[in-house]
N, C-alpha and C positions, 0 to 999 in steps of 0.2 A: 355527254354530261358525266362527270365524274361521281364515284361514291359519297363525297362528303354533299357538294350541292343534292344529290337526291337524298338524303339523309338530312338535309337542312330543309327538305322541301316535305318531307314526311312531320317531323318537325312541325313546321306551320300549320299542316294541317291538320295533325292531331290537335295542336292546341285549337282552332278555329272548331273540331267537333266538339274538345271537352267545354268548350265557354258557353256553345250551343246546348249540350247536355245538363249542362247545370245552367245556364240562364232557363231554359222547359221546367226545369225539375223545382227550380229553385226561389221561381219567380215571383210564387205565392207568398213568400216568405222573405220578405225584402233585408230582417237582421241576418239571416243567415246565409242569403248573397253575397252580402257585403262581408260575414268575417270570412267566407270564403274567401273571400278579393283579395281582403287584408290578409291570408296569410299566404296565398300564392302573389302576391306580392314579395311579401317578406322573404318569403325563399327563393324568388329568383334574385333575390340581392346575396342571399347566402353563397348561390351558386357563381357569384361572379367573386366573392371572395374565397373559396376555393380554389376558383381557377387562376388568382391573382400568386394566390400562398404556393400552389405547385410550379406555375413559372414564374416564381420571382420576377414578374417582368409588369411596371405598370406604364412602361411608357405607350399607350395607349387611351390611357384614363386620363380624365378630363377632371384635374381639381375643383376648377370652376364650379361646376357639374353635381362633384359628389359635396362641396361645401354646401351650396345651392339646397341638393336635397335632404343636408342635417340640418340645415335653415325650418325647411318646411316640413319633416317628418318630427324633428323637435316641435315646432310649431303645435302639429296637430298631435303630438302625446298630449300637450298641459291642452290643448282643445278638449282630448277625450277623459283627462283628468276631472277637467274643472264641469262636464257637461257628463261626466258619470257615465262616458261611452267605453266600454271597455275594449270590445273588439279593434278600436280607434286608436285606445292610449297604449294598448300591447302592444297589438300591429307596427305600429308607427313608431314605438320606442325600440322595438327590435330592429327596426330598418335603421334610424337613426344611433343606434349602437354598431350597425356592420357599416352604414355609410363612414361612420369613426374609424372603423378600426382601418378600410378604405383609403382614406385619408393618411393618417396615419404610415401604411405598406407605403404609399405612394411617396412621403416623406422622405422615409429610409430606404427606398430601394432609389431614388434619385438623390439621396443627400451630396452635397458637394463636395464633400472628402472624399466620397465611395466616388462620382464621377472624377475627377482627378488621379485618385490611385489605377480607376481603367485606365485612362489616357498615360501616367507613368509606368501601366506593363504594359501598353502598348509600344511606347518609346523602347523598353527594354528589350521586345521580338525585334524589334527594327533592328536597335543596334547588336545584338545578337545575327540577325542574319549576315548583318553587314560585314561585321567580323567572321561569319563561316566563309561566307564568300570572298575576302580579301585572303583567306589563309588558304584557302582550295586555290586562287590565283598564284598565292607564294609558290604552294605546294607544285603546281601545274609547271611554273618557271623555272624552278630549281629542277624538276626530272627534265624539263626541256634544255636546261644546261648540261645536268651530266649525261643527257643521251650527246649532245654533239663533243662532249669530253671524249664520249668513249669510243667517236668514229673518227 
């Protein structure tokens, strides 16, 4: 087993003691469960846009996915708006502002200009090598003529 899977595997089950620790602890108290939820909710959405902003890379993310849950976390802000639930319409409007901004990364780090200009430096290493190695071939021919010049 490698370090990251045992590290993904501590992982799991931290989180399965801490839900256990606070569902015992917390259970008595079913508002305070829930804005628990709602904000370790919310911050595990923060932590995926994090990890998006340092690898610039979303081609993994599912648009569908993240429009999906500004659908339903919009949804349930004007829910906890309009029913005076707070922990509900905060929660939920923080998620639905990283789901955005999600959105969003995923626009501009796949925009079709931005793919196009990769595929034109890509073109550009090609014919660059192409060119080193046509000129090392001249290069190679010409010393292979003046050596048989000089026998």
């Amino acid at each position: 087993m490698t370090k990251t899977y045992i590290k993904h595997i501590y992982i799991v089950l931290g989180t399965l003691i801490a839900l256990a620790i606070s569902v015992s602890i917390l259970y008595q108290w079913p508002s305070a469960l829930g804005a628990l939820a709602a904000w370790v909710t919310t911050g595990s959405f923060s932590l995926q846009v994090i990890h998006i902003i340092k690898r610039k890379d979303t081609s993994g993310v599912s648009l569908g996915m993240y429009a999906a849950l500004f659908f339903g976390t919009a949804s349930w802000t004007f829910y906890g708006f309009k029913m005076g639930v707070f922990p509900v319409m905060i929660a939920n409007g923080l998620t639905a502002v990283l789901a955005t901004v999600v959105i969003m990364l995923k626009l501009y780090h796949e925009h079709p200009l931005k793919l196009i200009e990769k595929l034109r430096e890509k073109r550009r290493k090609r014919a660059a090598l192409k060119r080193e190695k046509a000129e090392t071939k001249r290069k190679a021919k010409a010393e292979a003529k003046l050596k048989q010049g000089l026998k």
